[in-house]
Structure formats: C-alpha cells, structure tokens
C-alpha positions as CSV (number, residue, x, y, z in Angstrom):
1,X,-74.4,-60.1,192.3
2,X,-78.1,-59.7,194.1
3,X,-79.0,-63.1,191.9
4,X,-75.6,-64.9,192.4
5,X,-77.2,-67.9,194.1
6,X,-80.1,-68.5,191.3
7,X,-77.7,-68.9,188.3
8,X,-75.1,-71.3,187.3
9,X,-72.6,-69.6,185.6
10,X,-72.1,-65.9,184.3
11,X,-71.2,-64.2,181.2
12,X,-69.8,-60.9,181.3
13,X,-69.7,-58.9,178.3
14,X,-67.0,-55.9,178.9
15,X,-63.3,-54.9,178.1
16,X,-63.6,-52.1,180.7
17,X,-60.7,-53.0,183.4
18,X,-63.3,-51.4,186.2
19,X,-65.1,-55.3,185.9
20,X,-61.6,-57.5,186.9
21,X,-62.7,-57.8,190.5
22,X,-66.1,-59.1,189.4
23,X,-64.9,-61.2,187.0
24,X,-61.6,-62.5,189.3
25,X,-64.5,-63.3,191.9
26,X,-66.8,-65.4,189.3
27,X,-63.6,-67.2,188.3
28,X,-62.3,-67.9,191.8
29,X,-65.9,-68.9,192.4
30,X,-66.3,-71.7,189.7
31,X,-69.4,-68.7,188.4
32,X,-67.7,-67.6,185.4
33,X,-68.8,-69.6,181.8
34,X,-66.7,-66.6,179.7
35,X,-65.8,-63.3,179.5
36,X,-66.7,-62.0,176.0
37,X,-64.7,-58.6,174.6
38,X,-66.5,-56.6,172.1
39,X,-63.3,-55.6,170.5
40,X,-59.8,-57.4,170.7
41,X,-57.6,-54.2,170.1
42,X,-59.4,-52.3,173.2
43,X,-59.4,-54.1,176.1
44,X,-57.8,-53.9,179.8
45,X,-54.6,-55.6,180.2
46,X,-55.8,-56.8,183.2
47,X,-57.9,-59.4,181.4
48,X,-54.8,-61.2,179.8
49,X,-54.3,-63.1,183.2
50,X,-57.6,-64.9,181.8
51,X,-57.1,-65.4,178.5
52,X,-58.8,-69.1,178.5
53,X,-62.0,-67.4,179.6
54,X,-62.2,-64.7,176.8
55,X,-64.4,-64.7,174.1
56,X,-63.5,-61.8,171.4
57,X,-66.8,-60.3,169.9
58,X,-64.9,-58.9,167.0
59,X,-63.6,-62.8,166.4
60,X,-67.0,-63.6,165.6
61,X,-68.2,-61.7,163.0
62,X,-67.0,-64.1,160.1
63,X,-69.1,-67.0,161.8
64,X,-72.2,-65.0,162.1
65,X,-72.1,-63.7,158.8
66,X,-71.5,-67.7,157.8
67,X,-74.4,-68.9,159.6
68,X,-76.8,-66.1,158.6
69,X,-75.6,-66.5,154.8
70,X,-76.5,-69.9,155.0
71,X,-79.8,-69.3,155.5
C-alpha cells in the first residue's frame, strides 16, 4: 500500500482469508488486475464473492507445461 499511487493495477498472489480487506479495497478501488490462488482446493471462502477476479495457480499447470514443451 506505501506504493499504491505509482502502480496501475495489483496482483495479489494468496488464498489466505487474512488478505480480503486488501483485496476488497483494490477491487472497490478499480487497483485490482486479479487475484491469483496457488491452489483451488485451499482457499478462504471469503474470496468466492470475487470469483471473476481469481486466477487458480493449480489451473495453470497444463498450460505451462504446454508452452515449455513446445520449446
């Protein structure tokens, strides 16, 4: 938050509840570009009110793997 002014939009890597007010502020504040979950069968419930933000690490894995086999 110190460098909120000098950046356009924010992504938060976490599943960890204790980061909603953070990432309801960035939201509310037109600062948020995604939320990114390392793991979509451990995260807070209170994320699922922003479920067009989120961004499930573990949902990525086949693409990577992809893109680094095509290599």
């Amino acid at each position: 938050m110190i460098e909120y002014r000098n950046y356009d939009k924010a992504l938060i890597v976490t599943g960890d509840g204790d980061f909603y007010c953070l990432v309801e502020y960035l939201l509310k504040n037109d600062k948020l570009l995604n939320l990114m979950i390392p793991d979509r069968r451990s995260y807070s419930s209170l994320f699922r009110k922003i479920m067009s933000h989120i961004v499930f690490v573990s949902d990525l894995r086949n693409k990577l793997e992809f893109i680094k086999g095509r290599q």
